[in-house]
N, C-alpha and C positions, 0 to 999 in steps of 0.2 A: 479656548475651549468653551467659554459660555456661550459665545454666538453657535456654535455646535449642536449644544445642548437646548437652547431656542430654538434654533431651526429643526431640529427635531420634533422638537412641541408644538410647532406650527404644523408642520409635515404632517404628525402621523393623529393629532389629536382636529378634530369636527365640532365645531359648534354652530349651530346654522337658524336661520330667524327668517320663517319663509310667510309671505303674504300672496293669494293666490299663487300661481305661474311663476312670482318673483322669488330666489332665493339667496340670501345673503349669509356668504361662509365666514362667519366671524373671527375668523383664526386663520385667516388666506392660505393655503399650502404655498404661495408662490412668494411669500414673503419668505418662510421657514425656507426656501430653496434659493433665495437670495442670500440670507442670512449664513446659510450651510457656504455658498461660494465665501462671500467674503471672510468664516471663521478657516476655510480653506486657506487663503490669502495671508492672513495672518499669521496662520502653521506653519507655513510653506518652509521658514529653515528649521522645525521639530524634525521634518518627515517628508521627504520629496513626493511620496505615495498620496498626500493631498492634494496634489495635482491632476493626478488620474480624476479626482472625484468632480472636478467643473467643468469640466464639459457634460456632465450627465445633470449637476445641477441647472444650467443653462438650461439645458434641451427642457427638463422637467419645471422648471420656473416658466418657461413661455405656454409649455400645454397647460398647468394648471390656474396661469394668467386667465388664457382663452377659456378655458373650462368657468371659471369663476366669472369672467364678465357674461358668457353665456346663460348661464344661471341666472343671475343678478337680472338681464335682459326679458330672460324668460324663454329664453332661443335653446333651450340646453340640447344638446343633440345626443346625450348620451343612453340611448335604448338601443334596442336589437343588437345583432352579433354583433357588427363593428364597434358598436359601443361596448362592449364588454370586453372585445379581444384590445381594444384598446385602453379600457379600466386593466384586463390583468396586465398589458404590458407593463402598465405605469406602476404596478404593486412591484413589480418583477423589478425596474430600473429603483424604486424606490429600495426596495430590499439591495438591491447590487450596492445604491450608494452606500446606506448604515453600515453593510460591509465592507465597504472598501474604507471608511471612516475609522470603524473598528481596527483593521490591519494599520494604519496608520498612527493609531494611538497606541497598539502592540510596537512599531516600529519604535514609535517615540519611548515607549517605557525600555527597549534593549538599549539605546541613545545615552537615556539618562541613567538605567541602570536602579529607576524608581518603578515602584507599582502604581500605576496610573486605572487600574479595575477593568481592566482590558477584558482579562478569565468572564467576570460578574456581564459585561457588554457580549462577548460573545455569545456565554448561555441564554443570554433573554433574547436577543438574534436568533437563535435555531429555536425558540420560544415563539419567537412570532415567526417564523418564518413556517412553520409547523403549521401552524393555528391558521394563518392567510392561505395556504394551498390547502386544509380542512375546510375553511370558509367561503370557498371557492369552489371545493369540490358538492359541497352541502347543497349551495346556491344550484350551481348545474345538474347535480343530480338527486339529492336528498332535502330539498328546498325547509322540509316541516324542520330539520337539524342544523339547519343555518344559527338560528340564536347560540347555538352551541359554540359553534365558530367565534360567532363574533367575540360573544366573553371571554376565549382563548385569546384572541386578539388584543383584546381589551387589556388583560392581562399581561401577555408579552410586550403591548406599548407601557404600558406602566412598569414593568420589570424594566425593559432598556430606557427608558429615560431617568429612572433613580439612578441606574448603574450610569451612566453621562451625566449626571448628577453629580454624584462621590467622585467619578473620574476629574470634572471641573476643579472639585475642590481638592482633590490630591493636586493636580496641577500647578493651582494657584498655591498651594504650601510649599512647592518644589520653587518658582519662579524667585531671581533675586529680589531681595528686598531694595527697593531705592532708598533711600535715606533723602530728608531735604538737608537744606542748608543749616549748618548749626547756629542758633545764637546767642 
């Protein structure tokens, strides 16, 4: 669960240190979408439904590779429409993952029969998910109410990453304890 909750952090949160033309993304998304496969990988006997989620981190680990080295180079290609129907798709696949993550930690808590803050994950999910097709629609159509968006955004990434947060650490209280050797 914490590589989960990393890759999350990577994912959905920006920090960026640009010189002219150059931009450097200090928080890669395509690491947090490595990170999101492999805590996939390690869930895999919690919840079989972590399975569905790599092949979308795949896909989205290699555009935001290119995305990020593009930047970096100075080559970004992301303006006009194609750039933008291809920024919302990647909001859209990015939202489907945290969802399908979510259902799978629902799965795991029916499993274990533990509260793993699944309820708290969901709500901040329809929280940003809200806030992203506002910030979207602001941008396309209402551009001066864009900021609005964004801090709604802002807001629902900071609600679901606490809630992935507490859900880590319900986990990690649930998991056996190993003992070492006695001496």
């Amino acid at each position: 669960m914490k590589k989960l909750f990393w890759g999350l952090f990577f994912v959905f949160l920006n920090f960026n240190l640009s010189v002219n033309q150059h931009t450097l993304n200090l928080l890669p998304p395509f690491v947090g979408y490595y990170l999101l496969y492999q805590g996939t990988k390690e869930l895999d006997g919690e919840s079989q439904l972590f399975r569905n989620v790599r092949p979308f981190a795949v896909g989205m680990g290699v555009y935001t590779a290119i995305l990020w080295l593009g930047d970096l180079l100075g080559v970004s290609g992301g303006s006009g429409v194609i750039g933008g129907l291809l920024g919302l798709l990647a909001v859209l696949v990015g939202l489907y993952i945290c969802w399908a993550l979510i259902q799978a930690v629902r799965d795991m808590e029916e499993r274990r029969g533990a509260d793993l803050n699944s309820a708290a994950m969901r709500r901040a999910w329809i929280v940003l998910a809200v806030s992203q097709a506002a910030c979207w629609l602001c941008v396309w159509l209402l551009s001066g109410l864009a900021i609005l968006g964004l801090i709604a955004g802002l807001i629902g990434i900071i609600l679901l990453l606490m809630a992935f947060w507490k859900g880590q650490k319900l986990y990690e209280a649930y998991l056996p304890q190993v003992s070492g050797p006695e001496l």
